[in-house]
C-alpha positions in Angstrom: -30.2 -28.8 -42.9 -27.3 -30.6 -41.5 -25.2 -27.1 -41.1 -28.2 -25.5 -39.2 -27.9 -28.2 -36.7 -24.2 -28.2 -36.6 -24.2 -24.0 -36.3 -26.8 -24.5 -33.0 -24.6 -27.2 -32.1 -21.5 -25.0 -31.9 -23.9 -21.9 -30.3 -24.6 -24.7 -27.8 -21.0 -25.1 -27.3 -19.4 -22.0 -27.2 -22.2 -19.9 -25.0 -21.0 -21.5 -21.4 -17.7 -21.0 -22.5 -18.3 -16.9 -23.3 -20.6 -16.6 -20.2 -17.6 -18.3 -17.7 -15.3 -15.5 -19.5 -17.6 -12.9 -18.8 -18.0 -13.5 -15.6 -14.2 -14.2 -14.8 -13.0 -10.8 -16.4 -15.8 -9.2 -14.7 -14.8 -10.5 -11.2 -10.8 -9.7 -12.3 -12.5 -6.2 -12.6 -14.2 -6.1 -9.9 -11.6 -3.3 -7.8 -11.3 -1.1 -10.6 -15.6 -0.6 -10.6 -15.3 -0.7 -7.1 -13.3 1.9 -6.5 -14.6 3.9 -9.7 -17.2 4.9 -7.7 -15.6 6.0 -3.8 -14.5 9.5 -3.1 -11.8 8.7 -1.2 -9.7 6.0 -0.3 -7.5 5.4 3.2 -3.7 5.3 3.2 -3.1 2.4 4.1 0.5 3.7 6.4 -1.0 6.5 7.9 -5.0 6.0 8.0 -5.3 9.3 6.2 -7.9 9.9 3.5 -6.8 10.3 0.0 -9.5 12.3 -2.6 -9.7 11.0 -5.2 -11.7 13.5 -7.0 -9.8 16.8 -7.7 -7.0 18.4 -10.7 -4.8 15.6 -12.2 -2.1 15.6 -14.5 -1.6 13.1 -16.5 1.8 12.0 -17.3 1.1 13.3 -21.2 1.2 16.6 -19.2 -2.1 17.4 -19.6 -4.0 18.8 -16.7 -7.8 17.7 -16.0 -10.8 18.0 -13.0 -12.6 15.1 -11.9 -11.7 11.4 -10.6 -8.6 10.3 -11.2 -9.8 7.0 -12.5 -11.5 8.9 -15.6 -8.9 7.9 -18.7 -6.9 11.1 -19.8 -9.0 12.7 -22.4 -5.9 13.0 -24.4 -3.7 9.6 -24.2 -6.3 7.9 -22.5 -4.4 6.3 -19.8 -5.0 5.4 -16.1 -2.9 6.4 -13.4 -1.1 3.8 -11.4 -0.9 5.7 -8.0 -2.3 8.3 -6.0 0.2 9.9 -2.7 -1.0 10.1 0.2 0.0 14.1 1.3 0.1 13.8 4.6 2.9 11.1 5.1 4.0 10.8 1.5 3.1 7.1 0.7 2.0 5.7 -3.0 -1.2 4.0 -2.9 -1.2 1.0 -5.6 -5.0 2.2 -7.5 -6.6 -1.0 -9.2 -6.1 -1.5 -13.0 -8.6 -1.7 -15.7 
C-alpha cells in the first residue's frame, strides 16, 4: 500500500514538471511550425519574396519537390538557408 501512495506521490511530482517542459520546447519551436506552414517568406535586405515551396537539393545531393522545410527523404536533414535571387542574400530559416 505504501508504494502505491509513494508511485501517485512521484506522478504528483513529476507531471508539472513534464507539462512546463512541454510547453517550453513547444514555444522554443514555435518559428519552425510557424514558418512550416507560409509559402513564402520576405528578404529581409531587399523586401523581395522568397518561395519556399519548389525543387531542393539537399546537401546529400539528392533533389526533391515540395517545401523546403520537409526533412530530406534520404538523410533527413533541414536546410539552414534559403537565397534570396533577386539580391543574393541568405535568409537564416528556423531550426527544428
Amino acid at each position: 500500500m505504501t508504494g502505491a501512495i509513494a508511485q501517485i506521490v512521484r506522478w504528483l511530482i513529476l507531471i508539472p514538471i513534464l507539462v512546463a517542459r512541454f510547453i517550453l520546447h513547444a514555444f522554443q519551436r514555435l518559428d519552425f511550425w510557424i514558418m512550416s506552414y507560409r509559402h513564402e517568406v520576405l528578404c529581409r535586405n531587399c523586401g523581395s519574396a522568397i518561395s519556399l515551396v519548389g525543387i531542393w537539393r539537399c546537401r546529400c545531393g539528392y533533389t526533391y519537390k515540395g517545401h523546403i522545410l520537409r526533412p530530406c527523404p534520404v538523410c533527413d536533414a533541414l536546410p539552414r538557408m534559403a537565397r534570396c535571387f533577386q539580391c543574393g542574400v541568405t535568409e537564416e530559416l528556423p531550426k527544428k
